[in-house]
C-alpha positions as CSV (number, residue, x, y, z in Angstrom):
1,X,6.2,24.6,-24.6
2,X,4.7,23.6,-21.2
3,X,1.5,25.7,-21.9
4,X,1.2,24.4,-25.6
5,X,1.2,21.0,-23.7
6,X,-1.4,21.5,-21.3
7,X,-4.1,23.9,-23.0
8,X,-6.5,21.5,-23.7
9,X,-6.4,18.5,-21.1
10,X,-7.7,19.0,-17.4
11,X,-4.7,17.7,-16.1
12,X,-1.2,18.2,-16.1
13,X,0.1,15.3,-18.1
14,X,3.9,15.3,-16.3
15,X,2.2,14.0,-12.5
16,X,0.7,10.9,-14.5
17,X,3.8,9.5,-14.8
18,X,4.7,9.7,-10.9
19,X,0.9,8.7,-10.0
20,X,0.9,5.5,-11.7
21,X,4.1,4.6,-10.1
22,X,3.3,5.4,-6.6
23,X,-0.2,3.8,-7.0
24,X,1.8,0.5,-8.6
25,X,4.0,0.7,-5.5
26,X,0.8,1.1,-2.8
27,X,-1.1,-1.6,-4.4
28,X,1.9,-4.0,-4.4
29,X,2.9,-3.5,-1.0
30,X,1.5,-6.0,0.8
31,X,-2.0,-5.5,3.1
32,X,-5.2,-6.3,4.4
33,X,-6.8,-6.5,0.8
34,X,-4.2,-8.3,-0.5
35,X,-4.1,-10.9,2.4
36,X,-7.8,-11.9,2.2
37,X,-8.2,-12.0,-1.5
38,X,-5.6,-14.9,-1.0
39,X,-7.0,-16.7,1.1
40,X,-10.8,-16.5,-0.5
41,X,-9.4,-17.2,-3.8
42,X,-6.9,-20.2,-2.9
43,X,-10.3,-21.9,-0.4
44,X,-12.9,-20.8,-2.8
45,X,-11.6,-20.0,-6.6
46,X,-11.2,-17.6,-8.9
47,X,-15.4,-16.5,-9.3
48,X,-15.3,-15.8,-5.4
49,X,-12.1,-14.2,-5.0
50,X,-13.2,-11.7,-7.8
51,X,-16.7,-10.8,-6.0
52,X,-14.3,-9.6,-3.4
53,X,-12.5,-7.5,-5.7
54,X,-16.1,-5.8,-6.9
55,X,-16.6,-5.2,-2.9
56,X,-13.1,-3.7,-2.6
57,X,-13.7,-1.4,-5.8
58,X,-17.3,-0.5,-4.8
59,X,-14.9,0.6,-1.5
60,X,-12.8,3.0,-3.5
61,X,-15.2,4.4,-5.8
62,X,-17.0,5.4,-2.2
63,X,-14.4,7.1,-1.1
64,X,-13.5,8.8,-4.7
65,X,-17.5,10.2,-4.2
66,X,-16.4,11.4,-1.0
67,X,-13.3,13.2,-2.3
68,X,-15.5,14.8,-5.1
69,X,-18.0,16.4,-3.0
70,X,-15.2,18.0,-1.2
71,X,-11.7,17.7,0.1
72,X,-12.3,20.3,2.7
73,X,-15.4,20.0,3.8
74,X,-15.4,15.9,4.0
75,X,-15.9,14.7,7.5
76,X,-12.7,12.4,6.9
77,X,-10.9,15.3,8.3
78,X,-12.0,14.6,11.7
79,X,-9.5,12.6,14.2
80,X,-12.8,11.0,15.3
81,X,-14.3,9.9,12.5
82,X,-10.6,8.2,11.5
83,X,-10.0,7.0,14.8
84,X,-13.1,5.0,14.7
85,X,-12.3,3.8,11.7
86,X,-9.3,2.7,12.6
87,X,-10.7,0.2,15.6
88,X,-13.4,-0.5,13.8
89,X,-11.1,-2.3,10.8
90,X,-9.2,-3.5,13.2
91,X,-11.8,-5.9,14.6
92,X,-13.1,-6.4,11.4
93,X,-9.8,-7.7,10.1
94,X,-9.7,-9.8,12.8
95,X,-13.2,-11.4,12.3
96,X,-12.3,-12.0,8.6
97,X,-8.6,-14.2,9.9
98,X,-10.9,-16.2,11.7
99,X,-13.6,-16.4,9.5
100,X,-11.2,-17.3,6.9
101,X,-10.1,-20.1,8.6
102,X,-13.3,-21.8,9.4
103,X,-14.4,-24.6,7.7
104,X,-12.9,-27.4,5.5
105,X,-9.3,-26.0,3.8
106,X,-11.0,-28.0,0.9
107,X,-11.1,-25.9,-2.1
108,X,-15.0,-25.3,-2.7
109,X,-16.1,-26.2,-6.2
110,X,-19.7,-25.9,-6.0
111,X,-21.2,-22.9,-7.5
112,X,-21.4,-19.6,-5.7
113,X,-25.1,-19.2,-4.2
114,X,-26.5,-15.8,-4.6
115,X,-26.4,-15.4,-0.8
116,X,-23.0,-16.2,-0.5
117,X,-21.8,-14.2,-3.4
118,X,-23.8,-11.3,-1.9
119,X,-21.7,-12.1,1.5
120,X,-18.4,-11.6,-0.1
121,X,-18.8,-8.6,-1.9
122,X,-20.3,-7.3,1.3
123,X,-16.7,-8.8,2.5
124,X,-14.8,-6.7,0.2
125,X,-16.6,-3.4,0.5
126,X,-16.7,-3.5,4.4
127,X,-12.7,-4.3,4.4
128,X,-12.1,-0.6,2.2
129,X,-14.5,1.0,3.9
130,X,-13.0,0.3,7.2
131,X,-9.3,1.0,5.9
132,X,-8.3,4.2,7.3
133,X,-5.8,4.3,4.9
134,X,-8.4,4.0,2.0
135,X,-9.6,7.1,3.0
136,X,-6.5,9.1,3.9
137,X,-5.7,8.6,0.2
138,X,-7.9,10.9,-1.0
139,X,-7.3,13.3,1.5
140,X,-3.6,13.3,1.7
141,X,-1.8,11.7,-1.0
142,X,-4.5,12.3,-3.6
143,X,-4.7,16.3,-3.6
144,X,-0.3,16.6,-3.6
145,X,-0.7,15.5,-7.5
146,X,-3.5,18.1,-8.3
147,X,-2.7,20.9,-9.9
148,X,-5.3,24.2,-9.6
149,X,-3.8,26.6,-12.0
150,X,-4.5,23.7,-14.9
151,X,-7.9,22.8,-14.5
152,X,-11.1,21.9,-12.5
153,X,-10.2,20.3,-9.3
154,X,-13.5,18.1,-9.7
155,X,-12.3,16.6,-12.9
156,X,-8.6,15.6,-11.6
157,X,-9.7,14.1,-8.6
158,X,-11.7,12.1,-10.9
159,X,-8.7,11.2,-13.6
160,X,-6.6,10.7,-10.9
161,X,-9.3,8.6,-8.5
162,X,-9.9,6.4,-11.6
163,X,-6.9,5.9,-12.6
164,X,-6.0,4.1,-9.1
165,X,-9.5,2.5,-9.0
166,X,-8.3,1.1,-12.8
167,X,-4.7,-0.3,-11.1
168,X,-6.0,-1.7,-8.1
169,X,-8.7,-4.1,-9.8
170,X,-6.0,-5.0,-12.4
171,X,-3.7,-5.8,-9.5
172,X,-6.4,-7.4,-7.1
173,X,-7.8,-9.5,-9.7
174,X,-3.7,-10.7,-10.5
175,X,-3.5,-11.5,-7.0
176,X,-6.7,-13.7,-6.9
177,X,-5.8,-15.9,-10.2
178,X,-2.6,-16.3,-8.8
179,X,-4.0,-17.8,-5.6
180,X,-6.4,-19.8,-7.4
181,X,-3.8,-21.5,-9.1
182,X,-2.2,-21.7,-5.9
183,X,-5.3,-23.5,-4.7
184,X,-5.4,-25.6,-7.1
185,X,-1.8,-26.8,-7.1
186,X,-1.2,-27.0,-3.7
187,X,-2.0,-30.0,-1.2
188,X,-4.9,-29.5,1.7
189,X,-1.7,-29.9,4.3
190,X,-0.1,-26.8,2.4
191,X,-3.3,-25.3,1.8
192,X,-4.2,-25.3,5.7
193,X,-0.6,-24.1,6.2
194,X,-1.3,-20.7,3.8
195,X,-4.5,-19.3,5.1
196,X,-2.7,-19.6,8.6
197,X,-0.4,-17.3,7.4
198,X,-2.9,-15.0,5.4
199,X,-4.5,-14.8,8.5
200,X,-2.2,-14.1,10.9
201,X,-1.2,-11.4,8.2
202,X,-4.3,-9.9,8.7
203,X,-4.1,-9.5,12.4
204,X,-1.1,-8.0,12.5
205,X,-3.0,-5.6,10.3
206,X,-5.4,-5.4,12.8
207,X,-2.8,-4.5,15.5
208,X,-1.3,-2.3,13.5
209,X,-4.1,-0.2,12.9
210,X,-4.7,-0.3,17.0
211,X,-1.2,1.1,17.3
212,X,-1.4,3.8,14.7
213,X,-2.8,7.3,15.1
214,X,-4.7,8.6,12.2
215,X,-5.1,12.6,12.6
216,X,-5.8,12.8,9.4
217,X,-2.7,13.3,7.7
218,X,-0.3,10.1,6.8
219,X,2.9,11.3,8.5
């Protein structure tokens, strides 16, 4: 009995299912995020790549605030405010492809000064911040899985939210202990020959962000 089932959770148990898919799917395509937590983690390790991922998540949980205080009234909504987001990532992508490729392809295995573990998880929370998409998540794919008639719309936004905030550090953090193994393994020639790629990677991102209109819906 469907209303046996759901008379005592805040959320209708049958979109979970479907959620966690489609968030596996989004997180495993591959993107921006993905891209530079390569490269940081295969230059720098494991410790740095994972800073990133705080930054990133910091990034989400920002825009699961925003959600919360209101999917109507957010300023999200405005073609403005996603259109400057969407040049402003775009040159920020950019600046981190070349920023990941300064310097020695050396892997760095000093220990992380507090400056420049402050600098990458300012990295990572810039890069979601500046994601258009980031934000048209909550205010387009996130509300098609709530359900009024079952509960506060607060409280599933923040199931939901949390739930994708819980897959994409689990994913993120796979990524960068794959590429630190990668780092490890791999020669300086091969190395070199990887961010390259990471980084042209993210400039296409870039570009594509230039050559996509946001109006803030994702059709």
């Amino acid at each position: 009995m469907p209303g046996l089932a759901t008379a005592n959770l805040p959320i209708d148990p049958t979109v979970i299912p479907a959620f966690v898919l489609a968030m596996v799917m989004v997180e495993l395509t591959p993107g921006p995020n993905m891209g530079y937590l390569a490269m940081v983690a295969s230059r720098r390790g494991r410790a740095a790549g994972l800073l990133v991922v705080a930054g990133v998540t910091l990034g989400l949980v920002t825009y699961l605030a925003v959600a919360l205080y209101g999917l109507t009234e957010t300023p999200l909504r405005s073609p403005a405010v996603l259109n400057t987001l969407r040049w402003a990532g775009a040159a920020y992508l950019v600046w981190l492809a070349l920023d990941g490729l300064a310097g020695d392809p050396n892997r760095i295995s000093v220990p992380l000064d507090r400056r420049s573990a402050s600098g990458l998880f300012a990295r990572g929370v810039m890069a979601n911040l500046l994601n258009p998409k980031a934000a048209l998540f909550y205010i387009a794919v996130l509300p098609g899985f709530l359900r009024p008639e079952v509960g506060p719309l607060a409280l599933q936004i923040l199931i939901l939210g949390s739930t994708h905030i819980v897959i994409s550090v689990v994913i993120h953090s796979a990524i960068v202990l794959g590429a630190d193994r990668a780092g490890r393994l791999l020669s300086v020639g091969r190395r070199r020959v990887l961010h390259f790629v990471l980084a042209v990677g993210l400039i296409v991102s870039a570009v594509w962000l230039v050559l996509t209109p946001f109006n803030g819906n994702l059709a």
